[in-house]
SETI-520211 format. One line per field, with one value per residue (C-alpha): x, y negated, z; residue in one letter; residue number from 1. Coordinates in steps of 0.2 Angstrom, whole numbers. Layout:
// residues N
u: [X	...]
v: [Y	...]
w: [Z	...]
code: [A	...]
pos: [NUM	...]
***
This chain:
// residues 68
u: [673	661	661	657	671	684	676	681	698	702	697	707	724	720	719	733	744	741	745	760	768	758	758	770	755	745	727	732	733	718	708	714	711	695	693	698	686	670	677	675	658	654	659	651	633	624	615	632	644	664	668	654	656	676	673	660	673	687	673	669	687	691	676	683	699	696	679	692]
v: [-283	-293	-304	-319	-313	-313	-329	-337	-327	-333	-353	-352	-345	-357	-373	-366	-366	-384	-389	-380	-383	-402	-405	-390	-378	-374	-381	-395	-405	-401	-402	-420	-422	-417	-428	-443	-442	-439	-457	-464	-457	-463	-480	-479	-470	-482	-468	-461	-471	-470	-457	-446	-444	-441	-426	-420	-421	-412	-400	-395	-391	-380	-370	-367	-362	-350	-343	-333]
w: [552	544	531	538	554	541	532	551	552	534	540	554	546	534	546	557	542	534	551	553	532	531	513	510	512	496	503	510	493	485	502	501	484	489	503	492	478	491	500	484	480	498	494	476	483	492	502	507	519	516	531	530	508	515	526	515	500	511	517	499	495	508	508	488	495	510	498	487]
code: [X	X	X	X	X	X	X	X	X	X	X	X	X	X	X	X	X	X	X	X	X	X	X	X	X	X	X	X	X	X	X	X	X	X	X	X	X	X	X	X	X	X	X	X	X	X	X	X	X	X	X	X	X	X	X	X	X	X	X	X	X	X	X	X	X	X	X	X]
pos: [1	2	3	4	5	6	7	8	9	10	11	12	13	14	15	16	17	18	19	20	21	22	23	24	25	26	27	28	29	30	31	32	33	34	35	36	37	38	39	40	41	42	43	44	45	46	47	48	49	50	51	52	53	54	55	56	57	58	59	60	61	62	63	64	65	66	67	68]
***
Protein backbone atom coordinates (compact mmCIF):
# COMPACT_ATOMS: atom_id res chain seq x y z
CA UNK A 1 0.00 0.00 0.00
CA UNK A 2 1.21 3.28 -0.63
CA UNK A 3 1.62 6.12 1.32
CA UNK A 4 -0.74 8.42 0.15
CA UNK A 5 -3.46 4.94 -0.15
CA UNK A 6 -3.01 4.78 3.73
CA UNK A 7 -2.88 8.83 3.82
CA UNK A 8 -6.72 8.18 2.31
CA UNK A 9 -7.55 5.03 4.51
CA UNK A 10 -6.29 7.15 7.57
CA UNK A 11 -8.82 10.29 6.52
CA UNK A 12 -11.58 8.13 6.09
CA UNK A 13 -11.29 6.26 9.59
CA UNK A 14 -10.79 9.47 10.79
CA UNK A 15 -14.02 11.14 9.23
CA UNK A 16 -16.14 8.01 9.94
CA UNK A 17 -15.24 8.26 13.61
CA UNK A 18 -15.96 12.08 14.37
CA UNK A 19 -19.18 11.24 12.76
CA UNK A 20 -19.84 8.38 14.75
CA UNK A 21 -18.26 9.71 18.58
CA UNK A 22 -19.30 13.62 17.70
CA UNK A 23 -17.38 15.66 20.14
CA UNK A 24 -16.37 12.48 22.02
CA UNK A 25 -13.71 11.67 19.26
CA UNK A 26 -10.20 12.97 19.64
CA UNK A 27 -10.08 15.10 16.27
CA UNK A 28 -13.26 16.52 16.37
CA UNK A 29 -12.28 19.39 18.85
CA UNK A 30 -9.22 20.69 17.55
CA UNK A 31 -10.58 20.36 13.88
CA UNK A 32 -13.09 22.66 15.22
CA UNK A 33 -10.86 24.67 17.07
CA UNK A 34 -9.20 24.82 13.91
CA UNK A 35 -12.23 25.78 11.99
CA UNK A 36 -12.90 28.61 14.40
CA UNK A 37 -9.85 30.49 14.42
CA UNK A 38 -9.70 30.45 10.31
CA UNK A 39 -13.54 32.06 10.42
CA UNK A 40 -12.06 34.73 12.33
CA UNK A 41 -8.95 35.23 10.20
CA UNK A 42 -11.72 35.26 7.42
CA UNK A 43 -13.64 37.85 8.94
CA UNK A 44 -10.32 39.85 9.99
CA UNK A 45 -8.48 39.34 6.20
CA UNK A 46 -10.09 41.37 3.93
CA UNK A 47 -8.93 39.02 0.99
CA UNK A 48 -10.40 36.02 2.73
CA UNK A 49 -14.25 35.71 3.24
CA UNK A 50 -15.82 34.04 6.59
CA UNK A 51 -16.74 30.50 5.06
CA UNK A 52 -13.90 29.87 2.83
CA UNK A 53 -11.08 31.11 6.02
CA UNK A 54 -13.66 28.40 8.04
CA UNK A 55 -12.94 25.45 5.94
CA UNK A 56 -9.60 26.24 5.32
CA UNK A 57 -9.05 26.51 9.15
CA UNK A 58 -10.84 23.01 9.77
CA UNK A 59 -8.79 21.77 6.74
CA UNK A 60 -5.50 22.62 8.30
CA UNK A 61 -6.26 20.90 11.50
CA UNK A 62 -7.20 17.75 10.14
CA UNK A 63 -4.44 17.42 7.70
CA UNK A 64 -2.20 17.84 11.38
CA UNK A 65 -4.17 15.07 12.76
CA UNK A 66 -4.54 12.22 10.12
CA UNK A 67 -0.44 13.54 9.02
CA UNK A 68 0.93 11.68 12.18
Amino acid sequence: MSERDDLVERAKAEVSGMAKQGLRHPSTKPVLTGAAIGAVAGVVLPVVSLPLGLVAGAGIAFWSRIRR
